[in-house]
C-alpha positions as CSV (number, residue, x, y, z in Angstrom):
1,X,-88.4,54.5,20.2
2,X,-86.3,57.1,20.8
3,X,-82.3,56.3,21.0
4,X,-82.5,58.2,24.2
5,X,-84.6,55.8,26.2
6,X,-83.5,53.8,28.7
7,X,-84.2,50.1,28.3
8,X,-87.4,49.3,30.1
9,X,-89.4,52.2,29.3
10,X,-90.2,50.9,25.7
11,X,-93.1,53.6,24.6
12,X,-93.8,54.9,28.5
13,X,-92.9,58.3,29.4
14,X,-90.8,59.5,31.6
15,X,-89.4,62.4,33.6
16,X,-86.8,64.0,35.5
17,X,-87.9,65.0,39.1
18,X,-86.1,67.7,41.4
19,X,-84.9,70.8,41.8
20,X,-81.0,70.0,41.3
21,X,-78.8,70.2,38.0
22,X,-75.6,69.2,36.8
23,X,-72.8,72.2,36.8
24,X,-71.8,72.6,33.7
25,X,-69.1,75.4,33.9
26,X,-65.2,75.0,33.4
27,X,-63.9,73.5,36.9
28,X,-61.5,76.0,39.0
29,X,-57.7,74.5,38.3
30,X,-55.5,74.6,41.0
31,X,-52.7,75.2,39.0
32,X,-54.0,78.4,37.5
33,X,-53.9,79.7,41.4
34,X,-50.6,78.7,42.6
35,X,-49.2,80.7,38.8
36,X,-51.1,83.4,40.2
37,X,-49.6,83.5,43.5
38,X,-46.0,83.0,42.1
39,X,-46.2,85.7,39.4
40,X,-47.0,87.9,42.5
41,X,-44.5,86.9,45.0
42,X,-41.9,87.5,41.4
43,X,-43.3,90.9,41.0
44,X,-42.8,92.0,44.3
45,X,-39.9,90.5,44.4
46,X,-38.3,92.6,41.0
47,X,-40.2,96.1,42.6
48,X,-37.8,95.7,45.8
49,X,-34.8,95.5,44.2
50,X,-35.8,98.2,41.7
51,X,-36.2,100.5,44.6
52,X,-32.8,99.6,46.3
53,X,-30.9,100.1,42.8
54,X,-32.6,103.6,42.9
55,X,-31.6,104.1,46.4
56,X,-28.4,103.1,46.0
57,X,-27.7,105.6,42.9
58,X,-29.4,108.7,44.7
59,X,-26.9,108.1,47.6
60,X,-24.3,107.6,45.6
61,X,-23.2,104.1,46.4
62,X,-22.7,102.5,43.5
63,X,-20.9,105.1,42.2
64,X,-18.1,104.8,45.5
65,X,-18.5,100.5,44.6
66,X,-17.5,100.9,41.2
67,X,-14.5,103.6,42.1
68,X,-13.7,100.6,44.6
69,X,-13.8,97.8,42.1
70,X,-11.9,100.1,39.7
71,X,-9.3,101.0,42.5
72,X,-8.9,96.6,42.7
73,X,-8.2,96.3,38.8
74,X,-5.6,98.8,38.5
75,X,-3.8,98.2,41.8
76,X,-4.0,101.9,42.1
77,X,-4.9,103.4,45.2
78,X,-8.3,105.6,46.2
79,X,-7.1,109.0,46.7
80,X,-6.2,109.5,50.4
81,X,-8.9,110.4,53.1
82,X,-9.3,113.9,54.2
83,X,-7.6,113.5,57.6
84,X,-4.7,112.4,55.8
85,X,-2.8,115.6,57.2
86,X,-3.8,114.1,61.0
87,X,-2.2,110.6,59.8
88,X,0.8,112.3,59.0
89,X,1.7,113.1,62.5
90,X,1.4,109.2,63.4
91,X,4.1,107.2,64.8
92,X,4.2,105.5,61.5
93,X,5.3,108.9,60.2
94,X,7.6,109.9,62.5
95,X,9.6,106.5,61.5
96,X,10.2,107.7,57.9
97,X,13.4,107.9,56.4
98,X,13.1,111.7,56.2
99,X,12.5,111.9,60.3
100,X,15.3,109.2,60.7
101,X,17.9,111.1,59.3
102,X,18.0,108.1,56.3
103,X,18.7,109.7,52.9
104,X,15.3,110.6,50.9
105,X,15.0,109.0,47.7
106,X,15.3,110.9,44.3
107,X,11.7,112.5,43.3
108,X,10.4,111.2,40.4
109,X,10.2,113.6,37.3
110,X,8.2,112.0,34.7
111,X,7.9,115.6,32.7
112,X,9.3,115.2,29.0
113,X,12.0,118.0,28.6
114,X,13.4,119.3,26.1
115,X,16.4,117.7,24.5
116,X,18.6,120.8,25.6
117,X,18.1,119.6,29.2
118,X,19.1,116.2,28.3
119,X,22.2,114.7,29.3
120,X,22.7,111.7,26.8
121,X,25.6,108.9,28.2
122,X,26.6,106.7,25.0
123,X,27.4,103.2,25.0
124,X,28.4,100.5,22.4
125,X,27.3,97.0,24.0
126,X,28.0,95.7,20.2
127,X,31.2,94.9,18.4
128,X,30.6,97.4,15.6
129,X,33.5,99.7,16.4
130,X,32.4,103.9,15.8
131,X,28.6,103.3,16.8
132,X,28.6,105.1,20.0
133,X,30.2,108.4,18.0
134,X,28.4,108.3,15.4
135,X,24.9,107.9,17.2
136,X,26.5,110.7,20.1
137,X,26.8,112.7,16.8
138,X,23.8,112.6,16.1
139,X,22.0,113.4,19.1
140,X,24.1,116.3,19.5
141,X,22.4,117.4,16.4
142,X,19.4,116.7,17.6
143,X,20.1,119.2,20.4
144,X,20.7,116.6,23.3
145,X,24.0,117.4,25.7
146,X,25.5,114.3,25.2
147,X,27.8,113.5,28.3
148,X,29.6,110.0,28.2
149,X,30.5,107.9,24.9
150,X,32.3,104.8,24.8
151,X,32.0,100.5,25.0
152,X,29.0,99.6,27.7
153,X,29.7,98.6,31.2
154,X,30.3,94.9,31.8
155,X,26.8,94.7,33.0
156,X,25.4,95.2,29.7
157,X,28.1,95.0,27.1
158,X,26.7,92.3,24.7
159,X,23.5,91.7,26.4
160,X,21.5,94.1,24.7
161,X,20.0,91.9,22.0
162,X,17.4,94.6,20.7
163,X,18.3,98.1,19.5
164,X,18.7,99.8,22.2
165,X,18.4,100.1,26.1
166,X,17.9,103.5,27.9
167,X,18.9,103.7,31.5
168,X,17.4,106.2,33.9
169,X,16.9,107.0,37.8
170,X,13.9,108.6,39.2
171,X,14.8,111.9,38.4
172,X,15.1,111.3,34.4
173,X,12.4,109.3,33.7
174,X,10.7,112.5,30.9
175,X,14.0,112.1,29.8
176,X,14.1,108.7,29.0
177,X,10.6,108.8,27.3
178,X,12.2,111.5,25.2
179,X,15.4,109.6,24.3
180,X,13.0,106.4,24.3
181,X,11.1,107.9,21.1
182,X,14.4,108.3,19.3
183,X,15.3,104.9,18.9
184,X,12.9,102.6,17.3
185,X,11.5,99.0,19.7
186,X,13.8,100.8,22.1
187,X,13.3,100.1,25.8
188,X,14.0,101.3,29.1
189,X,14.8,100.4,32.7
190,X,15.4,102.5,35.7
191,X,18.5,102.5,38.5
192,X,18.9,104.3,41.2
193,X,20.8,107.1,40.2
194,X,20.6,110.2,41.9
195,X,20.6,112.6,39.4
196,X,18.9,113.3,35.9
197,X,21.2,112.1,33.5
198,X,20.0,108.8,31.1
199,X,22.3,106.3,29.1
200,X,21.6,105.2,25.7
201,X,23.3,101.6,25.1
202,X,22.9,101.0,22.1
203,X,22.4,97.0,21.2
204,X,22.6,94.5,18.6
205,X,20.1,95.2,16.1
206,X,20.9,99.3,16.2
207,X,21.2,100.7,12.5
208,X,20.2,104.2,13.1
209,X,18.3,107.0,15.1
210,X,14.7,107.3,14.1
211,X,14.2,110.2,11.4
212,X,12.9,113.5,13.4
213,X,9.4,112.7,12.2
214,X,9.1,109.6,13.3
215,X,10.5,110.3,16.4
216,X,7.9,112.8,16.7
217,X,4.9,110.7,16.7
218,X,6.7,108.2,18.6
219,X,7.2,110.7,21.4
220,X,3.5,111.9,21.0
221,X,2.3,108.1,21.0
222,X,4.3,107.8,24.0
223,X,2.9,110.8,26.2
224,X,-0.6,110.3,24.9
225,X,-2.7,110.2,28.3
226,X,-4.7,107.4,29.1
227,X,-8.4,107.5,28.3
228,X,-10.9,108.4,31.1
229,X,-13.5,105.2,32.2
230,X,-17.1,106.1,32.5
231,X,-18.6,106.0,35.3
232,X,-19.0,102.0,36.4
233,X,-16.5,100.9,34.0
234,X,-12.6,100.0,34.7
C-alpha cells in the first residue's frame, strides 16, 4: 500500500475528478505594492525640487539669497539701489547735518601715506624719564614730522599697560595704520579730531621702535586686503 493512500481505500483505486487545480504560484504581497507606490511618490518628489534649484540658479536667485545671507553675517550693507539719487532728495535728506547748517564730520581717510605726511604727537604715559625723545628721535629718522613730545595727558598717563597706544580721528586713520606697524602689539583708537594728525603714547611695556623690516611686513600684514568669498559662501 502506497504511503499516499488515504485510509479506507486499502488496495482500491482512486481518482481525482474535475476540471480545477490548486494555484501554485508566489502569492501577490501587499507590501511589495505600497514600496512601489512610495518609491514613486519619493521620486517625484526629488525631480520637483531638482527643477526649482535649476530655476532658481538660471534666474539668478540664489545667487541674490546668498549676497543677502552674506550681507547678515558681516553687518555690512548691500550696495544701495539704483534710485538711490531719487532718495537723496527725500525729507530724510533734507534733515542732514549738511542741509541744517550742523557741522559735517571729518571724512575718513583710511589711505596709508607716507611717513613724510605724518604728523607724529609723542607721549610718555610711563615713568621712564627721556622715552618720548628718544622714540620722537627716532621717528624723525624714519621720516615722520613729529609734532608734539612730552608726558601723556591725564587721560592716559599710566593707563597704557601695553607698548603703545596710537590715537587718531577720521582723517588719520592710513596714518595710524602706518605708525601702528612701527610699534610692535601696538594698538589704536580713534577721537574725534578734526584734522590728520595721530599721537603715539607710548606705554608700559615700550622698549623700542620695530626695526625697519619688521615694520615693513607688519605694515604689509596690516594693509593686506581681505580675501574674496565664492559665490554662496560668507
Amino acid at each position: 500500500m502506497s504511503m499516499l493512500t488515504p485510509r479506507g481505500l486499502k488496495g482500491k483505486q482512486y481518482r481525482v475528478t474535475g476540471n480545477a487545480y490548486p494555484r501554485l504560484g508566489r502569492p501577490t504581497r501587499r507590501g511589495r505594492r505600497v514600496a512601489l507606490a512610495l518609491g514613486g511618490v519619493l521620486i517625484l518628489g526629488l525631480v520637483s525640487v531638482g527643477g526649482v534649484q535649476l530655476y532658481d540658479v538660471f534666474t539668478g536667485k540664489t545667487k541674490h539669497a546668498g549676497a543677502q545671507a552674506c550681507a547678515g553675517v558681516s553687518g555690512k550693507p548691500l550696495a544701495a539701489p539704483e534710485n538711490s539719487a531719487a532718495a537723496s532728495t527725500s525729507p530724510s535728506a533734507a534733515g542732514s547735518p549738511a542741509a541744517s547748517g550742523a557741522p559735517a564730520p571729518a571724512p575718513s581717510n583710511t589711505a596709508v601715506p607716507q611717513p613724510a605726511a605724518v604728523t607724529v604727537n609723542v607721549y610718555n604715559a610711563t615713568d621712564k624719564a627721556g622715552l618720548a625723545a628718544r622714540t620722537a628721535d627716532e621717528l624723525r629718522k624714519r621720516g615722520f614730522v613729529v609734532g608734539k613730545v612730552g608726558n601723556a595727558p591725564a587721560a592716559l598717563d599710566k593707563k597704557v599697560p601695553g607698548a603703545a597706544q596710537v590715537v587718531s580721528g577720521p582723517g588719520g586713520l592710513g596714518a595710524a595704520t602706518l605708525l601702528v606697524s612701527q610699534v610692535a602689539t601696538a594698538t589704536s583708537t580713534e577721537d574725534t579730531r578734526a584734522d590728520a594728525t595721530v599721537d603715539l603714547v607710548i606705554g608700559d611695556t615700550f622698549t623700542a621702535l620695530a626695526d625697519p623690516t619688521q615694520a615693513a611686513a607688519a605694515l604689509a600684514e596690516l594693509t593686506k586686503p581681505s580675501p574674496t568669498p565664492e559665490p554662496g559662501h560668507c
